[in-house]
C-alpha positions, 0 to 999 in steps of 0.5 A: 500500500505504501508502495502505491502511494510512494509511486503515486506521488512520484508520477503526480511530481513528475506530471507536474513537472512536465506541465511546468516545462510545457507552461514555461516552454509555451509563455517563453514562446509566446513573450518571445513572439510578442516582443519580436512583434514590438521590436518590428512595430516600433522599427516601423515606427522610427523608420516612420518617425525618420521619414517624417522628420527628413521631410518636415525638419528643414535642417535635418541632421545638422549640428547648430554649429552656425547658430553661435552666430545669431541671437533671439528675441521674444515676447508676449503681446497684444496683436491689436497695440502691435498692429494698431488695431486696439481700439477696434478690437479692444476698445482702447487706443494702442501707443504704437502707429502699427508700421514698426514692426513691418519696418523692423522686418523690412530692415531684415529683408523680411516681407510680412504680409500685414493683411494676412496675418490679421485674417489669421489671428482674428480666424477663431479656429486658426492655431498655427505658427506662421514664419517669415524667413529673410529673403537674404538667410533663413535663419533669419526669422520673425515667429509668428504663434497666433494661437489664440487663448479662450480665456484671453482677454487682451488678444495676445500673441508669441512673437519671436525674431532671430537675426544676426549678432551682427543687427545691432538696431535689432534689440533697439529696435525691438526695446522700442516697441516692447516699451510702448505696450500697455500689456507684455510678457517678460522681454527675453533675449538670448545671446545664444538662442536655439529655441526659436531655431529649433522649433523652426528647423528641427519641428518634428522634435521641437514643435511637434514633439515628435507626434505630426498629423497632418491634419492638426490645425496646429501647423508651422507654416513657412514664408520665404523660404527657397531651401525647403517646404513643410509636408 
């Protein structure tokens, strides 16, 4: 009897052994099976990615070294005071007469289209960034984001310029018009920016954060530009 129930257990340890073996067998196929096909996905997806920021990056694959040469400017301010249009839109009289900026763009051989812009930002739906490029270098910029806040008020908008270190009237140019707003954001200059390069040049990562849809009213449109067009 003892001698039953010895080769009873034995046979239920051994049973119990070949199912685990099969168990393990079984799952490390099937994770391995799984795995290969998340490795195959995400392949796709960086050759998907790459394709995508070869097309919309506009200096893909460049290393900055040139933009030790170029400085930036940025600020938030009310569109209507910039372009004077203040008191149609904000019942108030802006202190600027509405040319500065497109005198400061064209002392950069920047050609701004005043009338588009407007129809842009009062376009309710419109989010998108629009960038004027120097017909003289396309790193020379104005950075227009006139996506809109629900919330806001005022009627603001990012504005950022880049231009040589060599524009000296630049930063006076643009302390002028800064000074003259009722309402801003803190004036910030970089010596030594990238910001608005990169998410000029380097879009995909930068401006799109690495996830594009065509389809997005959120675009970074491009002005003047001969080297390259968004997709």
């Amino acid at each position: 009897m003892k001698v039953v129930i010895l080769l009873t257990i034995i046979a239920s340890l051994i049973l119990a052994l070949l199912i685990w073996i099969i168990s393990k067998k079984f799952f490390k196929e099937k994770y391995e099976l799984k795995m290969n096909l998340t490795n195959k996905t995400q392949i796709l997806d960086n050759e998907e990615n790459l394709k995508l920021r070869k097309q919309i990056d506009l200096h893909f694959g460049s290393k900055y070294y040139d933009t030790i040469l170029y400085s930036e400017i940025s600020f938030f301010a009310p569109f209507g005071e910039v372009f004077n249009l203040s008191e149609s839109i904000l019942g108030q009289k802006g202190l600027l007469k509405g040319n500065e900026l497109i005198d400061l763009a064209n002392s950069l051989n920047i050609k701004l289209d005043k009338d588009f812009l407007i129809n842009q930002y009062l376009d309710d739906i419109n989010k998108c960034v629009e960038v004027y490029h120097s017909e003289s270098d396309e790193q020379v910029f104005m950075y227009f984001d006139l996506e809109r806040d629900e919330t806001d008020q005022i009627g603001m908008f990012f504005l950022g310029i880049r231009f040589k270190k060599t524009e000296d009237l630049v930063i006076q140019k643009t302390l002028e018009i800064y000074k003259r707003l009722q309402t801003s954001s803190k004036y910030s200059f970089d010596n030594y920016g990238t910001e608005l390069y990169r998410k000029v040049f380097k879009s995909f990562s930068y401006f799109y954060n690495g996830i594009y849809d065509k389809l997005s009213p959120r675009q970074i449109n491009h002005h003047d530009l001969n080297s390259k067009q968004n997709v």
